[in-house]
N, C-alpha and C positions, 0 to 999 in steps of 0.2 A: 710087393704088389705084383699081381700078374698082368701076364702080354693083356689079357684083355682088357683089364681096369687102366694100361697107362694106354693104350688102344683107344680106349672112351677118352680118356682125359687129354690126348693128344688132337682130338676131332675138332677145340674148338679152335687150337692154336694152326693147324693144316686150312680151318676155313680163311681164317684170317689171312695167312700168307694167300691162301690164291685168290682172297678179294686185291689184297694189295699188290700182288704181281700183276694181275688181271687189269689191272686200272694203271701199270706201270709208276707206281709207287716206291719211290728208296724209302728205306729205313729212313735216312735221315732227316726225310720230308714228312714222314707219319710221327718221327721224334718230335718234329716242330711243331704236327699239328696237336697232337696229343699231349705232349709237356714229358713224356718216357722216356728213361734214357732208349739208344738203340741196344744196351745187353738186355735191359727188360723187357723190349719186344722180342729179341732174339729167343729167349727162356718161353716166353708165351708162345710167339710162332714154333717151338719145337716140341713144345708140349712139356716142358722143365717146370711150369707155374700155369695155376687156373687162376687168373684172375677175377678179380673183385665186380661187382654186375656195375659201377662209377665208371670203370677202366672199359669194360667191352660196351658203354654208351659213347666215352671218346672215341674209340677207336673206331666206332661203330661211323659217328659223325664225321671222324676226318676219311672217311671212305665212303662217305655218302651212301650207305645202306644201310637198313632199316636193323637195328640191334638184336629184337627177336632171330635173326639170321643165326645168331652166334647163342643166346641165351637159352634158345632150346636144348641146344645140344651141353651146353656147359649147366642148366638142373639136372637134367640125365644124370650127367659125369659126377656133379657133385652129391645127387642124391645118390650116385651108389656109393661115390666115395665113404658118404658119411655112414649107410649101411652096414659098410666094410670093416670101418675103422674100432676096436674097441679101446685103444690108444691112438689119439692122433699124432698126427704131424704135420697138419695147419692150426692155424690158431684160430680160426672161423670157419664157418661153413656159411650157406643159404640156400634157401629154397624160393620156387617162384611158387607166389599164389595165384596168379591172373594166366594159366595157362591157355592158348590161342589168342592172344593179345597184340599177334602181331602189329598190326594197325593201328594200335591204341598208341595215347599221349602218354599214359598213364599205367603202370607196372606198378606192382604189389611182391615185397619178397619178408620171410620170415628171416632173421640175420640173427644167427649165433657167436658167440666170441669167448672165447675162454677165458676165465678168471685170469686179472691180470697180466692181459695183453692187449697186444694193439693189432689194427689190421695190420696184414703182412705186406710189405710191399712201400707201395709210393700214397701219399696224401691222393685225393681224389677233388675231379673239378670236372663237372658235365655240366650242358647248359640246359634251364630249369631250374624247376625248385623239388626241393625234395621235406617228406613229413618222416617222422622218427615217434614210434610209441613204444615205450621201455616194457616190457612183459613180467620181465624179472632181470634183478640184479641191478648195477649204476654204471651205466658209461659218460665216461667224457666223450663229450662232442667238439670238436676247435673247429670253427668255423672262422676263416683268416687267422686275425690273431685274439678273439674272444672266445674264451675257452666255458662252454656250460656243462653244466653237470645234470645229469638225469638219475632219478631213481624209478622204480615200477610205479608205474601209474604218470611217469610223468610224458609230455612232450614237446618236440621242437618241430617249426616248420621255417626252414629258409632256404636264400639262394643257392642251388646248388653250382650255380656257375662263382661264385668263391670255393676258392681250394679246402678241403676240410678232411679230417682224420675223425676216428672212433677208435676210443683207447679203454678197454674194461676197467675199472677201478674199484671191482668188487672180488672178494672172494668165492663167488661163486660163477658158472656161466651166465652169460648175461642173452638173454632171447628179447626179440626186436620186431615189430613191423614198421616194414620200412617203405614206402610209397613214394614212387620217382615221379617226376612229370617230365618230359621232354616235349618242347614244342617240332 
């Protein structure tokens, strides 16, 4: 990867620490508010992992500002990423579709995931609800402990403030829209 692409993908984890130094925030208080360990903020804040657009709603909210602060810069990052890449080495990507949405309740993102994988990372839990329309391919969706199964064409719409994972269970990639609400 080059200085510029870990450069891009570094921008959103440098926003995040000088929200949360700025507002004099420890880790261990953003760990709390968030549900992250502190090394998986630490990975984020240095630029080591792009987190999942679930993860920069919490962390968005235990910092009291507005998410689009952070989601601009990490479509940027990811959309070149995924440009770049003709092998990856994340197991998902995403794109935003509602760009200028700062002020909106409401975010729209395209969500890819590679056959037979699961998001990378930690389960996800933001407050709201969120809607899921399968494009192509089957993902499991666990929302707490009820696990549904989606194929193309199908969808689900629940609380996003229950903790919940997306795990590919097809052979093939599995593409998503995916629609947040945040009050």
């Amino acid at each position: 990867m080059t200085k510029k692409k870990k450069d891009e993908i570094g921008l959103v984890g440098k926003k995040i620490k000088q929200a949360r130094t700025k507002k004099k925030m420890p880790l261990e208080a953003m760990a709390n508010e968030t549900g992250f360990s502190i090394d998986y903020l630490k990975s984020i804040e240095a630029g080591k992992k792009i987190p999942p657009v679930g993860a920069l709603l919490q962390i968005a909210r235990a910092l009291e500002i507005d998410s689009t602060f952070f989601l601009r810069e990490q479509a940027s990052a990811v959309q070149d990423r995924v440009k770049a890449y003709t092998k990856r080495t994340d197991n998902y990507a995403y794109t935003t579709l509602t760009p200028g949405a700062e002020n909106k309740h409401l975010k729209a993102f395209k969500v890819s995931i590679e056959p037979m994988q699961d998001h990378e990372g930690v389960g996800y839990q933001h407050e709201g609800e969120e809607f899921v329309y399968v494009l192509q391919g089957s993902i499991e969706i666990a929302v707490g402990d009820h696990i549904n199964v989606l194929d193309e064409g199908d969808s689900l719409h629940f609380n996003s403030g229950i903790r919940h994972r997306m795990r590919n269970i097809s052979d093939q990639r599995v593409e998503m829209l995916v629609v947040v609400y945040g009050p």
